[in-house]
N, C-alpha and C positions, 0 to 999 in steps of 0.2 A: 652832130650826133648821127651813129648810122642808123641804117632801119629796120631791120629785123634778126633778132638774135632767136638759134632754137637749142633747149637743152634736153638732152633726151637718157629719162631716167628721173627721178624726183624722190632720192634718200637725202641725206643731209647734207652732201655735197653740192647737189644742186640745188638744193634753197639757198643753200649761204650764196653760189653762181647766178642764182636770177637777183636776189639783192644787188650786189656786187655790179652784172650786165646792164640792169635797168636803169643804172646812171648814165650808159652809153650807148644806147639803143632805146628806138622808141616804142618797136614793140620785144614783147620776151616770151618767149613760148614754153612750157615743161611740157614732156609728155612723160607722163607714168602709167604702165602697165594695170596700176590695181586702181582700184578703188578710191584711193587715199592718197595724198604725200608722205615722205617719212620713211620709204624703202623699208630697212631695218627697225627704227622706230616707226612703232602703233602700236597699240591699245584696242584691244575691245571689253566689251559688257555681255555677248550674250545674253541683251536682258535679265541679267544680273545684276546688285546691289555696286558690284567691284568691278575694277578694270583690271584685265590683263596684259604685261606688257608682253613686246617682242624686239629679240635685238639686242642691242648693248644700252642699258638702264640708264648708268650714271657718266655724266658731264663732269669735265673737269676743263677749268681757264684754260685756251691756247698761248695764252701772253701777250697776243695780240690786240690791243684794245678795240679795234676795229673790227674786227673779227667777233670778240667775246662780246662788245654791245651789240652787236647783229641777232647772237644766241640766245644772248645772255636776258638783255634788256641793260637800261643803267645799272653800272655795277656799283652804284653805291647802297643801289636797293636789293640784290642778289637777295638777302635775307627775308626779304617780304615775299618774293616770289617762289624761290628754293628749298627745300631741308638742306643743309648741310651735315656731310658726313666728314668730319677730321681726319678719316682713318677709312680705307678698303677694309670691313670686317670680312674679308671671304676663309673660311674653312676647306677642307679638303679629307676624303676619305680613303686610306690607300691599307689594306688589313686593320686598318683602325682609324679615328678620327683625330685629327691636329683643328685644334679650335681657332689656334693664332695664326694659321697661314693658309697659302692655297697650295705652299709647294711641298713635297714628299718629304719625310725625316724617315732618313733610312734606319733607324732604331727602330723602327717598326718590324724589321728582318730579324729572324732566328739568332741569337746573342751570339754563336758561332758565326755567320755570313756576316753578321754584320761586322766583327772583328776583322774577318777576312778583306771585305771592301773597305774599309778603316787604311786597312795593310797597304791597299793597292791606290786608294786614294791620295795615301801621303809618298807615295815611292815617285809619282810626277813632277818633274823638274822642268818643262817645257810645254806648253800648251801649244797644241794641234788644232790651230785655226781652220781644218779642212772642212768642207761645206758636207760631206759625205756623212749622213748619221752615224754608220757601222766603226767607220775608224774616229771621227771624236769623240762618239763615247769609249772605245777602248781603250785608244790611249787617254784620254783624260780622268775617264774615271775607272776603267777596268773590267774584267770579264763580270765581274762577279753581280757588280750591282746593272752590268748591260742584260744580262740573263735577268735575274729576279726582278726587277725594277723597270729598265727605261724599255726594253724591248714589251710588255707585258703593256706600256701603258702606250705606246704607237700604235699595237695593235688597238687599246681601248677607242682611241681616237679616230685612227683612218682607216679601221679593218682589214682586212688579211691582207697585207702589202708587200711587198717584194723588199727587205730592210737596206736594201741594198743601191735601191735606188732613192731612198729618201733624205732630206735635206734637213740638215739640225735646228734649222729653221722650222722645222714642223714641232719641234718642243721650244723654240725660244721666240714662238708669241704666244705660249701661255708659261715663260718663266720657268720653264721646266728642265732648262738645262745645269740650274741648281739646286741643291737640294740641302736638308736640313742636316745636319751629321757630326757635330761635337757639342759640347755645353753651349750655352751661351754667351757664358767669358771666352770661353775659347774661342770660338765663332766670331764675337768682337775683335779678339786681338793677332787671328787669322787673315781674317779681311783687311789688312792694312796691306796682307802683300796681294800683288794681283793675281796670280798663280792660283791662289785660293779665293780673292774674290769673284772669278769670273764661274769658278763651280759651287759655293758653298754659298743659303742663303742667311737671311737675319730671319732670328726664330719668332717677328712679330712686326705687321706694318706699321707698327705706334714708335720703331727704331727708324722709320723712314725717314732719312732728310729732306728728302725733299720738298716738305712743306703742301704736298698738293692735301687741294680740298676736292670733293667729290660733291655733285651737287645732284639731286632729284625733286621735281618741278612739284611743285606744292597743290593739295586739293584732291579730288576725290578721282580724277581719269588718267592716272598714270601720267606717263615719258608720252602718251596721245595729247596730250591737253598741251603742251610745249610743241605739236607738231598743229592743231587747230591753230594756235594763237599764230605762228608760223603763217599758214596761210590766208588767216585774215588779215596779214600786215603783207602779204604780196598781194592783193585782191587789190588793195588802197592804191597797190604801185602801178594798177592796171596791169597785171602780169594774168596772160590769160592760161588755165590748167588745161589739162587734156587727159581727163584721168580714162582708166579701161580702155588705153589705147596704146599701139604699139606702133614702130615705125615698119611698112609693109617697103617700101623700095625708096633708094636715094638715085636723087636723079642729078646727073652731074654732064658736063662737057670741058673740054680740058683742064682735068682736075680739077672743077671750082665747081662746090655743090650748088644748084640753084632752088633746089627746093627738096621736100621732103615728103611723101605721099603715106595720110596715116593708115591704121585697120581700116578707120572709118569711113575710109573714101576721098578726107578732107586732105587737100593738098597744102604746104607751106613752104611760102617763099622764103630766102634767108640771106643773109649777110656773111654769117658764121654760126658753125655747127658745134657746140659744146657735148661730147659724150660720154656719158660716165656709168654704164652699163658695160657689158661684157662685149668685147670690139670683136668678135665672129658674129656677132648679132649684125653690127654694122657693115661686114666684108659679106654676108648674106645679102642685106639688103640691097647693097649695092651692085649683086652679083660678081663679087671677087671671087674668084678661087684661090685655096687655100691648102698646097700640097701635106703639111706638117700636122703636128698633131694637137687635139684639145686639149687642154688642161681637166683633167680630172675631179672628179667632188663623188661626196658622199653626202646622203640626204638626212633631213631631222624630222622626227616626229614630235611634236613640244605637245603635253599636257598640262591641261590648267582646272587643278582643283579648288575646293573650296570642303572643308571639312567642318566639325562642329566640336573641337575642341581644341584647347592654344596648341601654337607650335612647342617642341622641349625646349627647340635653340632659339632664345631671343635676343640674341646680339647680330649674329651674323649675316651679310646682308646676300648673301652665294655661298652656296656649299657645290664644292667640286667634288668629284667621283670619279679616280683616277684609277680604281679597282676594276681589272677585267670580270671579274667575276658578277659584276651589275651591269644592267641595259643604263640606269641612271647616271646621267654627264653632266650637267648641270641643274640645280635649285635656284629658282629665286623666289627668297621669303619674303614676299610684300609688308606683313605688317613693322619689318625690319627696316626697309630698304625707307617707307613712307612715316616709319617711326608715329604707326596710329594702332594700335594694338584693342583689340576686341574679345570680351571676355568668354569661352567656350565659340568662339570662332576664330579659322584661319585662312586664308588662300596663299598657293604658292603656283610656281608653272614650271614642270620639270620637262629638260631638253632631252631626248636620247638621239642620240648618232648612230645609221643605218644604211645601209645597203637598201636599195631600193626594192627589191626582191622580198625583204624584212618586213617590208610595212604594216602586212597584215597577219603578223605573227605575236607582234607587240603591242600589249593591250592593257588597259589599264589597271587590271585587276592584279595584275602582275607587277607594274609599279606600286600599287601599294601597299599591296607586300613589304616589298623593298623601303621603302620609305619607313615602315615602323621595325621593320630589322635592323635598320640604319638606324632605327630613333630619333628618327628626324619628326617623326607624327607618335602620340599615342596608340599602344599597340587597340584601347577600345575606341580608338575614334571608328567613327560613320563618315562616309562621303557625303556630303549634301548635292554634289556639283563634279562632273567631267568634263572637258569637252578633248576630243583625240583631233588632231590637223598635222599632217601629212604636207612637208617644205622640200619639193624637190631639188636634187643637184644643188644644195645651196651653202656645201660648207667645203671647200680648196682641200685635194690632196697633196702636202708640200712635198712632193718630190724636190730632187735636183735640176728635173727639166723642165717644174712649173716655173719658175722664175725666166726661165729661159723663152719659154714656151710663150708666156703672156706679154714679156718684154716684143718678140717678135712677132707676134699678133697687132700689138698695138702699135709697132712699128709701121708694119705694112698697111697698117689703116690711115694712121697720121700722114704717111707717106703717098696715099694713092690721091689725098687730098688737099689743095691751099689753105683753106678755109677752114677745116676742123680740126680741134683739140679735143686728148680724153684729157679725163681728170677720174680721183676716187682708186677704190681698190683696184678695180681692175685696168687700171693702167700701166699696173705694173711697177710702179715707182714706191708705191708705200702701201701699208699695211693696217696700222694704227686711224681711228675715223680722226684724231687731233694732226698727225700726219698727213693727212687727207685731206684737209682743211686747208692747213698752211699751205700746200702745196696748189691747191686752188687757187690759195688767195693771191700765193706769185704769180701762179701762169695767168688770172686775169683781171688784174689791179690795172 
């Protein structure tokens, strides 16, 4: 067994990383930045009755059993410990509401446009796998629905963007490179060919084959209570935290890092360096230079209320807002998602996507407006509860030269050293947190 493993960063990546290390190292070190573990996932209370989440909510099996007990706990007991969701209920609101999906139904468009993209949609005989947003959505779907529709909701998402440089990949990880667009039989018996299943979706995730279950951690502290239990079963492993701290300088001699020097003064020694934070943070620390450029983001401002009377919608567990015409980008209705429902009470946490410039322009008084326009809230509800948090630089502009860009970021870092691996989003390799995982669990099994 060697002797010292450090991992630096502490979201979901690196816990399942320090489980995983602490079988082959005697000590295991995280450092996380905040407060807490759980990066993405936490929870708070603001001494409040309810917790709020942050992040991506709901869990689904990696198929790894090793992996999914690590998560999970025994998965014979998932059900004593989990809600189980059968089904993703997310919604979507794009000039009107789709209750069954999260993706756009272009029937929503003026009965003329929409004939017309109808027109242009069925005239495609070859699908243009080109990575460039501007020409796949043209040729694949058409001018008609690239004007009204897909260029309208790029902007909703990455702000005034240059469309020309941005990657289809920035609509196809939130599914958005299909859309809703004939009956339902039709739509069934279209999707046999590929041509049309790769642009048209199923008008409901209850058509899902694929069997996935969705799971949210049982009790009263949110996706945080999954992220406590987390850390008191690394405590047991002797795995020591290093919260509110960051890495200040990497100290290396031919290529082999030998230790790592925190905010706090504290110096650590190491074996191997596990990274899974953003690899300019590490070509900083190290004092690399770095001629090329950053990958870009735009920041979130997440709201979390608390009102005093029920939600309208009580199935759905996310309501998207793909409509330029709202700051509103994401909903999540807790008493949906935790499946506990409270009579004349509700809480929910709405995300908006900003420019950093924006912050203090967008206030809450103005989402809740928006929220009972939308009929998401009664229009006599009362606030009981705000709280406004300001998440800089934390949500990826997909350009064409992000992929590019992070690929050789994290190149130049892996490369300047023997000893360390990244792992997690910003590796560059995956995208998806189940993606993320698996790909952890190869690079350190």
């Amino acid at each position: 067994m060697k002797k010292s493993c450090v991992i630096v960063g502490g979201g979901v990546v690196a816990i399942l990383a320090a489980h995983i290390l602490s079988k082959k190292y005697k000590k295991v070190h995280i450092i996380e930045q905040s407060e807490s573990l759980g990066g993405l996932l936490s929870s708070k209370n603001f001494n409040r009755e309810v917790y709020f989440d942050y992040g991506p909510h709901l869990f689904t099996l990696t198929g790894i059993k090793k992996i999914d007990e690590i998560l999970f706990g025994p998965l014979a007991e998932l059900k004593s410990s989990w809600v189980q969701h059968d089904y993703l209920y997310d919604s979507n609101f794009f000039t009107k509401w789709n209750i069954g999906s999260s993706l756009i139904d272009i029937k929503s468009l003026p009965q003329a446009l929409y004939k017309e993209s109808l027109s242009e949609l069925i005239k495609v005989k070859t699908l243009n796998k080109t990575d460039n947003y501007n020409d796949y959505i043209t040729s694949n779907f058409g001018k008609i629905l690239k004007i009204n529709i897909f260029d309208n909701v790029i902007n909703k998402i990455y702000g005034s963007v240059d469309l020309d440089q941005m990657s289809i990949k920035s609509l196809k990880v939130f599914g958005l490179h299909r859309v809703l667009a004939f009956t339902n039989e039709e739509t069934l018996k279209l999707k046999e060919q590929y041509i049309y299943d790769e642009r048209i979706a199923l008008h409901s995730f209850e058509q899902d084959k694929r069997n996935l279950k969705f799971y949210y951690p049982k009790g009263e502290k949110g996706v945080g209570y999954w992220v406590q239990k987390q850390i008191l079963d690394l405590q047991r492993k002797n795995i020591i935290i290093h919260n509110n701290n960051t890495v200040e300088s990497i100290n290396f001699s031919d290529q082999h890092i030998n230790s790592l020097t925190l905010k706090s003064g504290k110096k650590l020694d190491l074996d191997f360096c596990l990274w899974t934070v953003p690899p300019a943070l590490g070509l900083k620390a190290a004092n690399i230079k770095y001629q090329g450029q950053i990958p870009k983001t735009r920041s979130n401002i997440i709201f979390h209320f608390e009102f005093d009377k029920s939600l309208i919608n009580n199935k759905s567990t996310y309501l998207w807002n793909w409509d330029l015409s709202y700051r509103t980008f994401r909903v999540t209705l807790y008493p949906n998602l935790n499946k506990k429902t409270k009579k004349n009470f509700s809480y929910i946490t709405v995300e908006v996507l900003c420019d950093y410039s924006e912050q203090d322009a967008i206030n809450s008084e103005q989402i809740i407006k928006e929220l009972k326009i939308l009929n998401i809230i009664p229009m006599d509800t009362s606030c009981l509860f705000v709280k406004k948090e300001f998440i800089r630089s934390s949500f990826p502009i997909l350009t064409q030269d992000y992929g590019k860009q992070t690929y050789e970021l994290n190149n130049i870092f892996e490369e300047s050293f023997s000893n360390l691996k990244t792992a997690g989003r910003h590796s560059g390799r995956v995208w998806f947190m189940n993606e993320a995982l698996i790909d952890l669990y190869n690079l350190v099994s």
